[in-house]
C-alpha positions in Angstrom: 39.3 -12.7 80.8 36.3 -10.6 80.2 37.0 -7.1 80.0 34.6 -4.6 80.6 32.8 -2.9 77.9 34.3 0.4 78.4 37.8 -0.9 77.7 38.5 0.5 74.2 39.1 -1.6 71.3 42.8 -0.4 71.3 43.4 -1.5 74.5 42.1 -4.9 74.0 44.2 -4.7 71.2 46.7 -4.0 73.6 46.1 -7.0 76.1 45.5 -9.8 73.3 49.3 -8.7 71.5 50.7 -8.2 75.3 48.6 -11.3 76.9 48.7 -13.8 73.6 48.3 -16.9 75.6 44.9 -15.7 77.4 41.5 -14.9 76.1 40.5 -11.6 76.5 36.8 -11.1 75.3 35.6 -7.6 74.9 32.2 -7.0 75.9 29.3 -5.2 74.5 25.6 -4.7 75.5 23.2 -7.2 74.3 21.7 -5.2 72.1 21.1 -7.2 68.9 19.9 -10.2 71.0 17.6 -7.9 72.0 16.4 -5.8 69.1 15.6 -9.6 67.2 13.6 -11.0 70.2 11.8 -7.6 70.1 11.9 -6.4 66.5 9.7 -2.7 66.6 10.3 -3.0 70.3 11.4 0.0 73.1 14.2 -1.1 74.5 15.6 0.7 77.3 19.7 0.1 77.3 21.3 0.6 81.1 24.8 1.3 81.2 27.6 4.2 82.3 27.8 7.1 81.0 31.2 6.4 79.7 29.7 3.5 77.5 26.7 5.7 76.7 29.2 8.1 74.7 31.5 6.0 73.5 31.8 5.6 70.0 31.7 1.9 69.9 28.5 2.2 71.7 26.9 4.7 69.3 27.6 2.4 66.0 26.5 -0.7 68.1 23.3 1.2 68.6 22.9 2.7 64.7 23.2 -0.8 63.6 20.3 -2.2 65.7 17.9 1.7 65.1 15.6 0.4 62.6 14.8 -2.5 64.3 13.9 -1.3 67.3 13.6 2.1 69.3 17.1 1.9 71.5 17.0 4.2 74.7 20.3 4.8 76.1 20.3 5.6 79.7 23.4 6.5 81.3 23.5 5.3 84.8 26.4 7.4 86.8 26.8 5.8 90.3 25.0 2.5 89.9 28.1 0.6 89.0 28.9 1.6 92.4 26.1 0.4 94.4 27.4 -3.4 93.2 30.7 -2.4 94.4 29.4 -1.4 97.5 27.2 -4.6 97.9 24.1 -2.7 97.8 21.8 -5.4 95.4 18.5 -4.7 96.9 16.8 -2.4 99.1 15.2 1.0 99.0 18.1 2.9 97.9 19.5 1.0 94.6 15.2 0.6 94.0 15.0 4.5 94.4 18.1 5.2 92.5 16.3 2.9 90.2 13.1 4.2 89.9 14.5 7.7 89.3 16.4 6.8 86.0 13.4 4.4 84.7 10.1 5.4 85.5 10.4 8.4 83.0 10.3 5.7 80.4 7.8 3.3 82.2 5.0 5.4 81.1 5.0 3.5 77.8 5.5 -0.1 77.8 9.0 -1.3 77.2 9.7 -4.7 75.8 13.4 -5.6 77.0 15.9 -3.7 79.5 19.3 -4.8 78.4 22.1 -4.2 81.4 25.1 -2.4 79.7 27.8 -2.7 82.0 28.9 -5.7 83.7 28.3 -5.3 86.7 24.4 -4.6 86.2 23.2 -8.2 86.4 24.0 -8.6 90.3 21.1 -5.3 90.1 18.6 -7.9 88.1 16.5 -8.6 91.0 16.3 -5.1 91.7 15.6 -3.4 88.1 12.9 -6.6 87.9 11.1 -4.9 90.7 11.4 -1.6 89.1 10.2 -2.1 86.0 7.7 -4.9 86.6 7.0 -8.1 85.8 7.2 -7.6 81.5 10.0 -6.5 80.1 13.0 -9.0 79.4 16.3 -8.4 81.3 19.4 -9.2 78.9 22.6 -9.2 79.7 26.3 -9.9 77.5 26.7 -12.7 79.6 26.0 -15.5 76.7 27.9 -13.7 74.2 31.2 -13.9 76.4 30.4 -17.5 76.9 30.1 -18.0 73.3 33.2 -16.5 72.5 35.0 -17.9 75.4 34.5 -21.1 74.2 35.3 -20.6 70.5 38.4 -19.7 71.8 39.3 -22.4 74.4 38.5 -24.7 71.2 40.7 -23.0 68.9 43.4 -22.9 71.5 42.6 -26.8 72.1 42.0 -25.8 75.9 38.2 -27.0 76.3 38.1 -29.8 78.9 36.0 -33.0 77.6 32.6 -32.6 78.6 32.1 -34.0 82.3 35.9 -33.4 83.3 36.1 -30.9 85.9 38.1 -28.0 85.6 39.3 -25.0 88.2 37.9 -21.7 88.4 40.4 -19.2 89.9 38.9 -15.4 90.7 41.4 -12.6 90.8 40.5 -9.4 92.2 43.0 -6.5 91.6 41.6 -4.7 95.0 43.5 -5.6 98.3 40.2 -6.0 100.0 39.9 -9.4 99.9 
């Protein structure tokens, strides 16, 4: 389970002492991947503006500072647009280009997508703010824990056994 990075620690807390028997991985933005590939870099940080205040957001961020100039950019609404299944097209670009191109004027060296649902936008933010900066996302660290845990919990299939994927959606839209 990958819960999203606005879930608190105490509610993860929550789920792990409720849910002991699944993996629930909290998420953060890839912000120290992206501070060491781009040490002295601008580093513009995409994410909602819940995770933009949060506290767990703001020491994430003052541990990474010296290393690199992290630029917050709470992003109210574009959460939605993936919800929606608006990935491309000229209103997610212009929604886009209205949050970014303030801080286009200098060259940035990474874009890291905050929330989870950002990296279905990739494709779109890519076209926004050109060719240069790297796009990171959480997406490795999850796997990284994932799989620490599946080993611990002796759940990690042998390599080239298939397993099953199941996807649970709590809407009743199917």
């Amino acid at each position: 389970v990958g819960a999203c990075n606005t879930a608190t620690s105490a509610a993860i807390r929550t789920l792990r002492k409720t849910y002991p028997a699944l993996a629930i991985v909290g998420t953060e933005p890839a912000i120290k991947p992206a501070a060491e590939r781009h040490p002295g870099g601008r580093i513009l940080m995409l994410a909602t503006a819940m995770t933009v205040q949060e506290e767990k957001f703001q020491r994430l961020k003052a541990q990474y500072d010296e290393q690199a100039q992290i630029i917050p950019i709470a992003c109210s609404g574009l959460m939605e647009y993936v919800e929606q299944g608006i990935l491309r097209g000229p209103e997610v670009e212009g929604y886009l280009l209205d949050k970014l191109e303030p801080y286009l004027k200098v060259p940035i060296d990474a874009v890291v997508l905050g929330c989870t649902h950002y990296p279905f936008l990739a494709g779109a933010i890519r076209k926004v703010a050109g060719p240069q900066p790297e796009i990171l996302d959480g997406s490795h660290g999850i796997t990284i824990q994932l799989r620490r845990w599946l080993e611990e919990q002796g759940l990690l299939k042998p390599e080239g056994q298939k397993g099953t994927v199941t996807f649970l959606n709590s809407l009743d839209d199917p």
